[in-house]
N, C-alpha and C positions, 0 to 999 in steps of 0.2 A: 771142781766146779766147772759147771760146762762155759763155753765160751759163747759170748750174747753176739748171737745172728748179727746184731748191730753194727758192732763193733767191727765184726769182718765185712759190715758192706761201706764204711765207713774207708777201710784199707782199700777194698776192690775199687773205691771211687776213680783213684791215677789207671785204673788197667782195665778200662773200657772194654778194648778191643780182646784184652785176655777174658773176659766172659762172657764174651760173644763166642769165643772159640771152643768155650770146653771147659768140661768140668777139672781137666789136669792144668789148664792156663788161669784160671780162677784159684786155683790152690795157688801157682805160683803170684798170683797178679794181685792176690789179691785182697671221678657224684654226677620232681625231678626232671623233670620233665616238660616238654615244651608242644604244646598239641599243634597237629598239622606244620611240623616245620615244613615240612617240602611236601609237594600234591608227588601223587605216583601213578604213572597212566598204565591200562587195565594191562594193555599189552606187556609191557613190564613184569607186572606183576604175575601174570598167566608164562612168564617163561621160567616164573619158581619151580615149576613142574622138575624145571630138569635142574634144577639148582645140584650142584656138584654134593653130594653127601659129606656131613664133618666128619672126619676122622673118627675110627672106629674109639669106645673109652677106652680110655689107658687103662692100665691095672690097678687093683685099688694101691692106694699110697703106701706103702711101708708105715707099718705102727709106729718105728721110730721116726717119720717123716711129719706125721701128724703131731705126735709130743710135741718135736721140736717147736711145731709152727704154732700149737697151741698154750705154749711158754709164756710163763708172764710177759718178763723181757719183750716178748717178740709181739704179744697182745699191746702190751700198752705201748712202745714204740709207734706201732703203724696207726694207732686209735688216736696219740698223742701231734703226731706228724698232721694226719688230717684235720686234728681239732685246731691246731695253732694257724694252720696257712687258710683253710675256711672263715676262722673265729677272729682274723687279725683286724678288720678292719672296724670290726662290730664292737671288740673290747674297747673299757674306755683306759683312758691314760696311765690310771693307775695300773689296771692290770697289763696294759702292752709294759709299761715299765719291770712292772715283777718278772713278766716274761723275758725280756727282752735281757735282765740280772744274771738270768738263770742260763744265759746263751741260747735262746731258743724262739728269738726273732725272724722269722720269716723275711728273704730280702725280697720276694715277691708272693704279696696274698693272691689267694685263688677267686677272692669272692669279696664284692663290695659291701660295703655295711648294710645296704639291703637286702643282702643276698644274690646281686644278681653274679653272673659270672665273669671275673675278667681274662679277656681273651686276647689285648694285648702288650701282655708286659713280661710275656714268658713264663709266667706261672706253669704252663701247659708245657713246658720241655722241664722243668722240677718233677713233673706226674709222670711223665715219661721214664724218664730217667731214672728215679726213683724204686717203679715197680720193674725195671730194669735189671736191676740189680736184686730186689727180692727174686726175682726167676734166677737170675745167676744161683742165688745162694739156696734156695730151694734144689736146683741141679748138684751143686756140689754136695748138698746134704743128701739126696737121691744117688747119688755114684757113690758114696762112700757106703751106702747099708749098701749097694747092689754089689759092689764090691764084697765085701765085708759077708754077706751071703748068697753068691753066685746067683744075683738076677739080674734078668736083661732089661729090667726098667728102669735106667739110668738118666732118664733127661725128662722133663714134662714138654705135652704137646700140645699144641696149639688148636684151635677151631681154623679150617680151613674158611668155612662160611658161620654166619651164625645160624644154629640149628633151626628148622623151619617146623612148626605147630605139628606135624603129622609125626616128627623122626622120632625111631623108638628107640635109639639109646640116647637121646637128649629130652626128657619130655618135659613140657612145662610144670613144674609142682602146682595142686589146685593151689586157689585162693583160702582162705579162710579166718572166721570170724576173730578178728581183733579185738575186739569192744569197742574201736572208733570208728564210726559209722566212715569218714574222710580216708581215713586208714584203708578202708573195706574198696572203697571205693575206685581208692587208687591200686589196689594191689588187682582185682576185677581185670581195672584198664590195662593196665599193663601187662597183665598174661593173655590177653585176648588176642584170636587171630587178626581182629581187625588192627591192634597195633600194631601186631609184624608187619602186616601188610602196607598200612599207611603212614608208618614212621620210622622202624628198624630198618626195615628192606631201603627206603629213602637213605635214609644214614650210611647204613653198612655203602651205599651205592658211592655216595658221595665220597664215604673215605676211603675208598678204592678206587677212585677216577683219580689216573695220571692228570686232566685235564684242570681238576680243582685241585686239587694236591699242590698242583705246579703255583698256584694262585694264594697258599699262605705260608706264613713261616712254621717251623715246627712248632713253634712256642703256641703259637693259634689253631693249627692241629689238634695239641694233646689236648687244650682249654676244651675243644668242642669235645674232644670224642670224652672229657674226661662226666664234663657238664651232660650229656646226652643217652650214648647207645652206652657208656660203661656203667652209669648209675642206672638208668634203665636193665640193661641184663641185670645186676647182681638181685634186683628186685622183680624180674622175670622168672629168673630161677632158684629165688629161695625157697625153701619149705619151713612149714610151719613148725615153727622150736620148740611152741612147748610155752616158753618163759619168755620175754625179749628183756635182756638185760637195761633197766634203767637208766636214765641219765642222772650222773653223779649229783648223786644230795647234796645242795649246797652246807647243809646241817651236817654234814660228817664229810668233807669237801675232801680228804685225805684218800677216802678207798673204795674199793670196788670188790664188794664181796669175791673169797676164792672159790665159791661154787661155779663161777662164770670162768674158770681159768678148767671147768671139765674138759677134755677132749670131745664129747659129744657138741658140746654147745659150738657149733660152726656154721652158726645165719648168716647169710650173706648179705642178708641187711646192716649188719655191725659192722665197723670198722676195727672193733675188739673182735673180731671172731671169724671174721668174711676169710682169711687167708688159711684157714682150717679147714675150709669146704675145699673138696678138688679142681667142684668147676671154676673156683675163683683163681687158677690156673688157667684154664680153658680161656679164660672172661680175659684174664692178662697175655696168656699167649698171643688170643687174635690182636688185641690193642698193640701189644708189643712186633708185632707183623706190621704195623701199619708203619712203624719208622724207617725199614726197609722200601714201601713202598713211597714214601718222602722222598727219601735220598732218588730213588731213581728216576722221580719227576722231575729233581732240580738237579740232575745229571752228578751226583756226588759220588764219587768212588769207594773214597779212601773215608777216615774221620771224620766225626760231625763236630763242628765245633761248637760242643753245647753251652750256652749263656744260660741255664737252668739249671742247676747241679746240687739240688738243698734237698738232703736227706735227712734231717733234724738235726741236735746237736752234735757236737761230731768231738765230741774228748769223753766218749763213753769206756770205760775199763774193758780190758781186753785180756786172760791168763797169760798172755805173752808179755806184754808192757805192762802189768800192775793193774791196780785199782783205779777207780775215776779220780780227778785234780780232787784233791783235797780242800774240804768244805763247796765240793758244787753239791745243788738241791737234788734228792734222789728224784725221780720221776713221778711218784707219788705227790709231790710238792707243787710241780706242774698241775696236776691232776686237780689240786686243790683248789689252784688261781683258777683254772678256766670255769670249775664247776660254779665256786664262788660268782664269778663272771656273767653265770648265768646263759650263758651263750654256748648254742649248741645245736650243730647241723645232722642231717641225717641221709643217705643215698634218697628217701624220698620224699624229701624237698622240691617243692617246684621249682625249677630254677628257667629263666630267659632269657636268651642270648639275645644282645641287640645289636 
């Protein structure tokens, strides 16, 4: 039986610094949008010209890299993680309680019962932290096939910038027809150059200023980039699937059909599926770049000392230590309470920072 991704990021949690280093130190260790945030003057904008090109693509992913990530385990984990820390504040009693039975209380929500975003109670070094460690573990499963069949694509890489409307190996996928006119609407806005130009380019600007960087905590960091330019990309460059997997029927609150568990099905609009797509590597590399450029603002060398560190429930079974505690609810059980719940976010949500 394979061993659930989870579980070993669950382990890597103590060994930080071991999967920063390496896929050999990791073996041993181990959301829409908010219109006109900031104006962008022409001049700015006119020196995109020379905007430094994103790294060339990487190589397609190894087949067994995509299995991996398109795993149930590994689907409902991350779809689960976002739905509880989003959904926390919106549930009512009963269900934070069934939730909270099952160990899978959020010790800081991402998102107030309105949905608006919060941004400071550290929520946003959990986001961090978190897709942190899926890169880790995505790396070590990339070194082990590159290993295992002499190739040299052993690590995924990062966007140096975010790709700009013209680049031809980044292109924005078109738009197309939803059947919700608001749906339509937003997917339009968001792949449009005028967005890049008067929102992204803003963003990417600000989370690369030493100058603002120095001005919040990491926790307030991740909240923005998490609420902004990372929900925004993944809904920039999706493409059209085809299908968009449902929100769990309260009427059958236990499952999610296994047709969604294909390897093709990898929209980056789902959080069931978005880690199947490669650029949602690309989308975490550059995000995951941005904690390096933290540390260097508030002059930090050595260790971060993260107050964020909620990766879901964490006594998931592992083939090394056995099966999970005897009588916890399998994941499916979760699935049930939130659908029940009724409560349910999407990367394109509108969401406003205040």
């Amino acid at each position: 039986m394979r061993s659930s991704l989870w579980s070993a990021v669950i382990l890597l949690a103590p060994a930080l610094a071991a999967a920063q280093a390496g896929p050999e130190a990791v073996a041993a260790g181990g959301r829409a949008l908010q219109d006109n945030l900031l104006s962008i003057p022409a001049p700015v904008f006119a020196r995109q010209a020379a905007r430094p090109k994103p790294k060339a693509p990487s190589p397609a992913l190894p087949k067994e890299v995509i299995a991996y990530m398109a795993g149930r385990d590994v689907r409902m984990h991350h779809y689960l993680w976002h739905a509880v820390r989003d959904g926390w504040l919106a549930f009512d009693a009963k269900t934070q309680k069934a939730i909270k039975d099952m160990g899978w209380e959020p010790p800081r929500p991402s998102l107030r019962a309105n949905g608006d975003p919060i941004i400071d109670n550290d929520s946003g070094e959990d986001f961090l932290y978190m897709h942190h460690h899926m890169i880790a573990m995505v790396n070590a499963k990339l070194a082990e096939v590159a290993t295992a069949q002499h190739l040299s694509y052993a690590k995924v890489t990062s966007w140096s910038q975010i790709p700009a409307p013209t680049d031809a190996d980044y292109p924005v996928p078109p738009a197309w027809d939803t059947g919700d006119a608001d749906f339509n609407g937003y997917l339009k806005k968001v792949k449009s150059d005028d967005f890049f130009k008067n929102t992204m380019v803003p963003w990417e600007r600000d989370y690369t200023d030493p100058k603002k960087l120095k001005t919040m905590s990491l926790g307030e960091l991740g909240a923005r980039i998490e609420h902004t330019i990372h929900n925004s990309l993944h809904m920039r460059f999706c493409s059209n699937p085809g299908a968009i997997r449902p929100d769990v029927d309260s009427a059958d609150p236990n499952s999610i059909d296994a047709k969604w568990d294909d390897p093709a099905y990898d929209y980056l609009g789902d959080t069931y599926s978005s880690q199947v797509n490669p650029v949602f590597w690309k989308i975490h590399g550059w995000v995951d770049d941005r904690i390096e450029d933290w540390k260097k603002a508030h002059g930090i060398t050595g260790e971060i000392a993260w107050k964020g560190t909620w990766v879901g429930h964490q006594d998931h079974g592992d083939h090394q230590k056995g099966p999970p505690r005897a009588g916890m609810p399998p994941d499916k059980q979760l699935l049930g309470v939130i659908a029940t719940s009724g409560v349910f976010h999407h990367f394109r949500d509108v969401r406003v920072i205040h």
